[in-house]
N, C-alpha and C positions, 0 to 999 in steps of 0.2 A: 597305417599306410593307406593313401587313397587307391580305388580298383584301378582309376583312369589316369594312364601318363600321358595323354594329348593334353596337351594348352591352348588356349585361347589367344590366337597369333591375329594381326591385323593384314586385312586384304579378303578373307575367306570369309564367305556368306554363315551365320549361324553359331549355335552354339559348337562347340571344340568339344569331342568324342560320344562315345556311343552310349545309345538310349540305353541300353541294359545295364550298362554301369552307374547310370546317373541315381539312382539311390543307395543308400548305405546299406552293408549287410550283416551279419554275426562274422568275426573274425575270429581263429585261431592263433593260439601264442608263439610263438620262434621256438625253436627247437635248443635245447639247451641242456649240454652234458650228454654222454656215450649210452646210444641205444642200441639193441639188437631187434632185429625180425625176421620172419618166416621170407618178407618178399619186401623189398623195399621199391617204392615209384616214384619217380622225380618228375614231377609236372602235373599239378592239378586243374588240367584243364580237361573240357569232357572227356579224351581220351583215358587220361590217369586213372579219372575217379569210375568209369566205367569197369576198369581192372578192375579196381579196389573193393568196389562194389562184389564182383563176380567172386572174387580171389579171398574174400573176406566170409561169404557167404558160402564157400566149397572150408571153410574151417582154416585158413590160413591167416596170421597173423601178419598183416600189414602195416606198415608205414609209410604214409605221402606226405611229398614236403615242396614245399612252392615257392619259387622265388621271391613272389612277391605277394599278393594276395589271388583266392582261388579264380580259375574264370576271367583272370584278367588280361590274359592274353590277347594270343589267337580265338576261344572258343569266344571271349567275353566281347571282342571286334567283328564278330562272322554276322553276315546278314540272315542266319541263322534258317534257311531251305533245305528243311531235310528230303532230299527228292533224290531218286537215282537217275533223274533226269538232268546230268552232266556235261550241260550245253552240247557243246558236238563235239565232244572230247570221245565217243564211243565211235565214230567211222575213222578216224586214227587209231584208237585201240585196233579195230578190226584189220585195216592198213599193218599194223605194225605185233601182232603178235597172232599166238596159233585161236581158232574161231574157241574151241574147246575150256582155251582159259579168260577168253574175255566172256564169255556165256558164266561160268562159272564167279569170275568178279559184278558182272552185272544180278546176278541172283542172289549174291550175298547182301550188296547194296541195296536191290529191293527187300529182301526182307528186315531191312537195320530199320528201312523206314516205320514198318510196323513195332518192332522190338521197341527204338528207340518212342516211339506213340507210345503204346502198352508202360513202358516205366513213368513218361510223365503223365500219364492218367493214372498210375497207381498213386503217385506222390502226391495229386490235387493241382484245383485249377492257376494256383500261383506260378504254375508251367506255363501256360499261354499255349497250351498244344490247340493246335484247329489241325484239321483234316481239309485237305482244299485237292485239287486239280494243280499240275504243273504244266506249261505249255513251252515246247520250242517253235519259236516262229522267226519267219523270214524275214530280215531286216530293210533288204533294198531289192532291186529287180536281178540282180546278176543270182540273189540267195534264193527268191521265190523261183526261177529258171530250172536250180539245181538240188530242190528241198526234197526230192522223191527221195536221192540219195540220202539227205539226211534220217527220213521216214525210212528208207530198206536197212540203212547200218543199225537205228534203233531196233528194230524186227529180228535183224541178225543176231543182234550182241541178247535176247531172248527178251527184251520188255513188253509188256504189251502195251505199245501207243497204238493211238490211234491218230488217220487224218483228219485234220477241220480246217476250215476254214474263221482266222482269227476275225474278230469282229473290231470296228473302228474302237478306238484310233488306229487299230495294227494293220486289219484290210488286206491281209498276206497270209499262204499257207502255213498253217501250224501245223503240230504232231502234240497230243495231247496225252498225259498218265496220269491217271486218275487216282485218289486216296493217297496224295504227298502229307505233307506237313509242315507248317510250322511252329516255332516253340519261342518262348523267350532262355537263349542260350546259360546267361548267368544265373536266372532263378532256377532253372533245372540242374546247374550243376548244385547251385548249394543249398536244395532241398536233395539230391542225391547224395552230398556231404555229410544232411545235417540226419540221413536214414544208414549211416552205414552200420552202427552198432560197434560193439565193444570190440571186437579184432581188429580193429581200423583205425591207427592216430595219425590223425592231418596235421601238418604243422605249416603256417605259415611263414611270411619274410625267415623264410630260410633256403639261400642260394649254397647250390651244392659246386662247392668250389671244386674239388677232383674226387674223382673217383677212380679207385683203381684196386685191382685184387690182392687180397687178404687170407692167408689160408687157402680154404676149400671154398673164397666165397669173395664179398666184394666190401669195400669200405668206402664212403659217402662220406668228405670231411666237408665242412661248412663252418662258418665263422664263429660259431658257439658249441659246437658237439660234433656227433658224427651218428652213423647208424651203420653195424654189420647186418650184412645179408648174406645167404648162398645163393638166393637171386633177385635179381635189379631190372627193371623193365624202365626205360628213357621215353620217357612222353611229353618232352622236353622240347620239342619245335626240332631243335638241334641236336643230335645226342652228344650228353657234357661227356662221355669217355667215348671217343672217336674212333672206331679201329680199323673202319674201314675206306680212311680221308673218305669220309661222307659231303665234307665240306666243300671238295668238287664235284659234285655233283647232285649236290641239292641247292638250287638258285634260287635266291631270294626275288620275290616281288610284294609288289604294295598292292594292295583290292582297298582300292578306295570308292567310300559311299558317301551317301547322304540322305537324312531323313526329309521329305517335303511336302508338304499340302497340295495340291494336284490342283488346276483352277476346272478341270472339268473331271469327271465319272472316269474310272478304269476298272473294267470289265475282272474280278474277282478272281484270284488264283496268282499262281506265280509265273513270271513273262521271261522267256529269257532270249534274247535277239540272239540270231546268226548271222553276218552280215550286219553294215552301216555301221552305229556306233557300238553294239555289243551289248546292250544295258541289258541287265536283269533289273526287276522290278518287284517287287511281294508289299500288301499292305503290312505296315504296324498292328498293334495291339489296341492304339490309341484310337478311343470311341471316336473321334474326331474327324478321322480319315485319311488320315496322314499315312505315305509309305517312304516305304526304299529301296533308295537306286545305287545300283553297284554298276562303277565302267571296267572298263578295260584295265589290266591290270598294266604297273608300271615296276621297272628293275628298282631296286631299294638302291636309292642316292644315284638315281643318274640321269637326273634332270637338276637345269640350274635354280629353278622357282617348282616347286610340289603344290603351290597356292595352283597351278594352272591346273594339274590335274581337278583339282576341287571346281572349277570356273569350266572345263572340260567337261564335266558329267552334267554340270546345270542346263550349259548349254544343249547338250545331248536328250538331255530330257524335254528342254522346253521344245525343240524341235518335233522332237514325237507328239507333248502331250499340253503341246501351248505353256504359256509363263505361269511359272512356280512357284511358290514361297518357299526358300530354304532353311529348314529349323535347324538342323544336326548336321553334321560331318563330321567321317572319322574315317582311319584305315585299317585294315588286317593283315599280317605281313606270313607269308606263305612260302610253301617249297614246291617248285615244278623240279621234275626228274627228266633224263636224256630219254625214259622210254615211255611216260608219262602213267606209269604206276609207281604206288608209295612203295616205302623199303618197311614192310612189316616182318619180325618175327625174330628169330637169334642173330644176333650182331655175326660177321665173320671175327674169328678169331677172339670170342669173348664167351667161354663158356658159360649159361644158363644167367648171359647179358642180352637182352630184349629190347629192341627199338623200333619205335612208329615215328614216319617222318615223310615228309611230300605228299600231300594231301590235296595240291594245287586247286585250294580252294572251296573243296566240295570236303570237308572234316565233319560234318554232322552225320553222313552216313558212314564216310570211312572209318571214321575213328569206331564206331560200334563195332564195325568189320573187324577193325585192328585188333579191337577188346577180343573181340570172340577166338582171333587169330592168335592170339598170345597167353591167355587163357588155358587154350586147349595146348600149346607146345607144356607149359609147364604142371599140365595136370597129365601129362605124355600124351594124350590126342593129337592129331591128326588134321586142320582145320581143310575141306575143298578148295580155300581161296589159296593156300599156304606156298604152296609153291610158284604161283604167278607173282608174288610180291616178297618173295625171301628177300633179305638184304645179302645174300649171297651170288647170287643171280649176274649170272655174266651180260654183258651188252654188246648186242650188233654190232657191226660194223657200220652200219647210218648212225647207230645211235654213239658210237662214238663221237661220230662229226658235228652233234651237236653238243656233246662234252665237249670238246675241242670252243667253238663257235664261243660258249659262255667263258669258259676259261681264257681264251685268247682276251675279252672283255674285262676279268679280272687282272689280268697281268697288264695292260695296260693301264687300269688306274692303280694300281701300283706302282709302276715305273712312273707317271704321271703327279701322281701326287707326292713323288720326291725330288721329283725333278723342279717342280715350279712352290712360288710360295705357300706357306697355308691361309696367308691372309684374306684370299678372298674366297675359302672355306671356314674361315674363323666369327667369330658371334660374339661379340658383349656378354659376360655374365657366365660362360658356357665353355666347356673343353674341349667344343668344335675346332679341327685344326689338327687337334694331338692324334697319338696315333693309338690306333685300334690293339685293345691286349690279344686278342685272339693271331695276328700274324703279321701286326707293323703298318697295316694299310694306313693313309688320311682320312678321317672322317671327317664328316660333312653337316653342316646345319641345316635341318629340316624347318623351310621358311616358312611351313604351310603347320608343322605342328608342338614345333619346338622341343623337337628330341636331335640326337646327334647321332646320326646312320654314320655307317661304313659302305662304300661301294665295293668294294671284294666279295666279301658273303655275308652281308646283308646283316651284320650286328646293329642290337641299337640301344642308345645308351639316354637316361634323363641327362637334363641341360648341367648336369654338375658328374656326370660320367658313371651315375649307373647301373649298372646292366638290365636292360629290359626286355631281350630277345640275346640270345646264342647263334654262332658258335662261343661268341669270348663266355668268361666264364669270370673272369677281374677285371672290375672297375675300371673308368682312366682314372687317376691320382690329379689331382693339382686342377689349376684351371686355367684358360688361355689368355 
């Protein structure tokens, strides 16, 4: 099975998906016939394998199993900045929860940074780990007017930035943190794959159809076999055993990039706008000088052309950084939450069931976080971060109203997409049109990548139906 389910669609500048995926790796075989383990984790993407790693290495017998191939997700699509420098998502943390637990999430973040440094310098330089500087900087004049504030909320939430002033082409107030990183995401997972040692079986193209408890523990059925566990950690984008309709209130978006040759010099480190078009920036790996640009994120299927997003970021960039050559484009599909922290740790109502999920974007540090945070629940510790990001965790009263806001959005393309035909969601070749297994919705043809989205919660399926992202967990059948 190939890493990469982008296609190569006409209209969109460039090769069709991400540089990490574009060479071939070591694969593991499908899972086949009735396994037991110590801990079982569904989703080999960095989050998983970071468990497996820790959980393998404290003497516990593991089993990871991947839908499709490792890395090929979300972690293998991520423009991969490990920084706890979270565009300006930290003066809304601060706005919306007590000072005590956003100091305590922003400290765990900074130190993943190094952690996650430290394992890919143990593994070798097939990581692509560099050590650089991250910069927030102001994108237009209404952002440079009001950037103090983004420098105080930094200072607040405990990081140490610092003020500068950015240098052309930016010419705007920055905040800068120093010793970030970045890494190449899919070689670091599967040289962390290919280190885990004998308590650790990875199985690939093996999608875990249901799961549900078993005795004193959990059963994991899948198309060839199954695996018992007495515990199951979901590192699954989506968690495939639901308990706590997560599904409302983890909203899908698309983080769509592009790799490009720059026709002038940018200033070394990683760039990320407040304000104006929003773009982050980080060089590649490639001697050449090629980087990448990440826009604004967009809701998964709810635009009529996804090719504009791609035409969107180009344009966005050449604005900044003058006309560009575009090698690559690709998207990463992600979860924002109502209060804009992940749900890490014991599922509600799922005994010694474990879920990471809502990463809205920034999963290179989180996910270490999450490791450490799930980790320590099942070895009985105690993790600092644990309680700001329980999946238990009740929600304000604001933050209801924006539960409400996304959800209002989903039921309307529901009612919508049965009210009117499918035909002009339908695709040649493809089960665009049919309806979504996860909860009936119409899905959509993705004109920019040639997959077939769900606008409800944000399932996505290859052009013959499937599954390449959760919640669904089955196929569509048949074709349109």
């Amino acid at each position: 099975m190939n890493r990469e389910y982008i296609e190569t669609m006409p209209g969109v500048a460039g090769l069709a998906g991400s540089p990490w995926l574009a060479a071939e790796s070591p694969g593991s075989m499908a899972l086949q016939g009735d396994r037991t383990a110590d801990v079982l984790i569904v989703g080999g993407g960095i989050t998983g394998v970071l468990i497996a790693r820790k959980l393998g290495r404290a003497g516990r017998h593991v089993v990871l199993v991947e839908r499709r191939r490792i890395a090929s997700g979300t972690t293998g699509h991520s423009t991969a900045k490990v920084t706890a420098l979270h565009g300006d998502s930290w003066r809304a943390l601060l706005r919306d929860h007590a000072r005590d637990d956003v100091r305590a999430w922003a400290a765990a973040n900074l130190a993943a940074v190094d952690e996650l440094s430290s394992i890919a310098l143990d593994l070798g330089t097939g990581c692509g780990l560099r050590r650089l500087p991250a910069f927030l900087v102001a994108g237009d004049d209404a952002a440079s007017i009001a950037f103090d504030e983004q420098v105080q909320a930094l200072v607040s939430a405990g990081l140490p930035a610092t003020p500068v002033a950015a240098p052309f082409p930016f010419d705007r107030p920055a905040a800068t943190l120093a010793s970030q990183a970045l890494v190449d995401p899919a070689a670091l997972v599967v040289a962390i794959v290919a280190a885990l040692g004998a308590d650790v079986d990875v199985y690939e193209d093996t999608p875990v159809r249901s799961l549900r408890p078993a005795g004193p523990g959990w059963r994991a059925d899948g198309d060839h076999g199954s695996i018992s566990a007495p515990v199951v950690v979901m590192a699954d984008h989506s968690p495939v055993h639901d308990t706590g309709a997560f599904f409302t209130r983890l909203f899908p978006y698309a983080h769509h990039a592009i790799e490009f040759v720059p026709s002038q010099a940018i200033p070394d480190g990683m760039w990320m706008q407040v304000g104006a078009d929003e773009i982050t920036l980080r060089p590649t790996l490639d001697p050449g000088g090629s980087w990448i640009a990440g826009g604004q994120r967009v809701r998964v299927a709810s635009v009529d052309d996804e090719r504009k997003a791609y035409t969107d970021l180009a344009a966005s960039v050449t604005r900044l950084l003058g006309e560009c050559r575009v090698v690559r484009h690709w998207s990463a599909h992600d979860h924002e939450t109502p209060d804009g922290l992940p749900f890490v740790g014991e599922a509600p109502f799922g005994r010694n069931l474990f879920m990471a999920a809502g990463f809205a974007g920034w999963g290179m540090t989180k996910s270490v976080v999450a490791s450490g945070i799930i980790v320590d629940a099942v070895e009985g510790r105690t993790h600092p971060a644990a309680e700001a990001v329980s999946p238990s965790r009740a929600l304000r009263a604001d933050e209801m109203g924006v539960l409400a806001r996304e959800n209002v959005t989903v039921g309307r393309e529901f009612v919508e997409g049965h009210l009117t035909s499918r035909r002009g969601k339908a695709h040649e070749d493809s089960v665009a049109g049919g309806t979504c297994t996860h909860l009936g919705c119409e899905t959509k043809w993705n004109t920019a990548e040639g997959t077939v989205d769900c606008p409800c919660h944000g399932s996505r399926f290859g052009r013959h139906g499937d599954v390449i992202y959760g919640p669904a967990s089955k196929d569509i059948e048949g074709s349109s």
